[in-house]
C-alpha positions as a Markdown table, in Angstrom:
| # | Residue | x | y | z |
|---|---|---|---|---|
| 1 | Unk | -26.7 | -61.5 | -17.9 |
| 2 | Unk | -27.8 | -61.8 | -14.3 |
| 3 | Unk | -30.2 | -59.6 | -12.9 |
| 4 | Unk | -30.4 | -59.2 | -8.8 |
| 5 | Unk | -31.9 | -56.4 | -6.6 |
| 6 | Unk | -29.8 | -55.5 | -3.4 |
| 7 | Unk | -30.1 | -52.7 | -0.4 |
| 8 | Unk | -28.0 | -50.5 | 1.1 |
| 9 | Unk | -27.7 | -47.1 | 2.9 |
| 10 | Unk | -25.9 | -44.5 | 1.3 |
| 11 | Unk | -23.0 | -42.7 | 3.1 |
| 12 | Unk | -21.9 | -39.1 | 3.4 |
| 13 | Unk | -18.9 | -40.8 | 1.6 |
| 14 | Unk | -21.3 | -42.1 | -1.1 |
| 15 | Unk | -19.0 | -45.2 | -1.4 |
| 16 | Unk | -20.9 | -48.4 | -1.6 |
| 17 | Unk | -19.7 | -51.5 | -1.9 |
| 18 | Unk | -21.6 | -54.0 | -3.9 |
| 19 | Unk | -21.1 | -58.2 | -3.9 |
| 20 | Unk | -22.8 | -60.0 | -6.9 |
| 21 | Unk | -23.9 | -63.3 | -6.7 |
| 22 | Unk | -22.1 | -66.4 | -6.9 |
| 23 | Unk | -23.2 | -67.2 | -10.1 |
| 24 | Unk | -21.7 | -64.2 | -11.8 |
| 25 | Unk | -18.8 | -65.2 | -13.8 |
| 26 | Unk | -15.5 | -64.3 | -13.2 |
| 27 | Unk | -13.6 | -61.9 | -15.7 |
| 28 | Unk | -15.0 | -58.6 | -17.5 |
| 29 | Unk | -18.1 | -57.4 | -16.6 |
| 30 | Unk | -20.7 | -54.0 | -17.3 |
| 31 | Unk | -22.8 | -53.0 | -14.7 |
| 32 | Unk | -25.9 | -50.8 | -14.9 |
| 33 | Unk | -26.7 | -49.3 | -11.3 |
| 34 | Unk | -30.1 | -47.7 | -11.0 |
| 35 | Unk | -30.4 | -45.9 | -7.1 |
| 36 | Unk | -34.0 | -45.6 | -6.1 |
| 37 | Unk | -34.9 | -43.5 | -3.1 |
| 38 | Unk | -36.7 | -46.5 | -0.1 |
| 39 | Unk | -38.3 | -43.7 | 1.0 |
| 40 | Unk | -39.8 | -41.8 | -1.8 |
| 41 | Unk | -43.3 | -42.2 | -0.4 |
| 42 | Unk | -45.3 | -39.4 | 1.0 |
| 43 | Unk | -46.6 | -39.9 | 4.4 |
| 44 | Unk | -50.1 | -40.5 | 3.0 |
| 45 | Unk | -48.8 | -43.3 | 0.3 |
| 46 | Unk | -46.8 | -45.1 | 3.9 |
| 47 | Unk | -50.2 | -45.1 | 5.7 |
| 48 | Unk | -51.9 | -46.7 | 3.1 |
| 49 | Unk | -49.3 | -49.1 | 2.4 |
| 50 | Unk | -49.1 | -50.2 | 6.1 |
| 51 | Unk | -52.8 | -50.2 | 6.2 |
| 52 | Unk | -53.0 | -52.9 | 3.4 |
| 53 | Unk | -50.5 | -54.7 | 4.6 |
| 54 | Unk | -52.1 | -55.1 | 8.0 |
| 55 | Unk | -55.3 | -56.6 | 6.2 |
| 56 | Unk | -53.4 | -58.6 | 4.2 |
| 57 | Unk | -51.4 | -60.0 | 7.5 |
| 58 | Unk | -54.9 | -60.3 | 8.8 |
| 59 | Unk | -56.3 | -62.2 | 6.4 |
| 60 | Unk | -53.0 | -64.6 | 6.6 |
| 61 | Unk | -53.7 | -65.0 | 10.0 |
| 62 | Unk | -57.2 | -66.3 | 9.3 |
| 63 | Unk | -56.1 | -68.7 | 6.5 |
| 64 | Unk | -53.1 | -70.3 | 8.6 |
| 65 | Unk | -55.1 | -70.1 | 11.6 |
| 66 | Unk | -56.4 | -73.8 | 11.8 |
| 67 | Unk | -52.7 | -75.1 | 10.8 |
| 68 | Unk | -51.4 | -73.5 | 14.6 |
| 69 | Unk | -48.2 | -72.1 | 12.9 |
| 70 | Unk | -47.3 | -69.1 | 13.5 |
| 71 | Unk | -45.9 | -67.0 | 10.1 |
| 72 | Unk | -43.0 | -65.2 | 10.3 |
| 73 | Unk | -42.7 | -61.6 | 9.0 |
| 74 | Unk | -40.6 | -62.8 | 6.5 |
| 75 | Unk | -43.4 | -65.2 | 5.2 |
| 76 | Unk | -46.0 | -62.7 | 5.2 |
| 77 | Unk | -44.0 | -59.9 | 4.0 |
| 78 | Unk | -43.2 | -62.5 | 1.2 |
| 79 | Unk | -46.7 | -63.4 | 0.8 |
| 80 | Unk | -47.1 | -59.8 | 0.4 |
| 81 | Unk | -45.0 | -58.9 | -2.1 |
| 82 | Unk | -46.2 | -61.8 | -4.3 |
| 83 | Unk | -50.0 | -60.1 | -4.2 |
């Protein structure tokens, strides 16, 4: 069984076309599709949610600061995700 997590916006046509991994097999296969809303939250829950992740990117900043890089979002949001 592989497991993998994708994104996509829903049409009026609600037609959505998905493409599994590479290392999915070729042949039969039973797939369980569970749709969660991205943006369930209320406008409260976003605010907070930015909010921590601005400290977070702050206190990223400070620990890579003496290195000179400069992260990416795709590193912090990473790094953000993992906390």
């Amino acid at each position: 069984m592989v497991t993998f997590t994708c994104r996509t916006r829903i049409p009026k046509s609600h037609r959505v076309l998905v493409t599994v991994p590479p290392e999915v097999p070729e042949g039969p296969a039973e797939l369980t599709v569970t749709v969660s809303p991205v943006n369930h939250l209320t406008k409260a829950e976003r605010r907070t949610r930015v909010r921590k992740m601005l400290v977070r990117l702050a206190a990223l900043r400070r620990e890579f600061a003496h290195t000179g890089l400069n992260l990416s979002e795709e590193v912090i949001r990473q790094r953000h995700e993992e906390d």
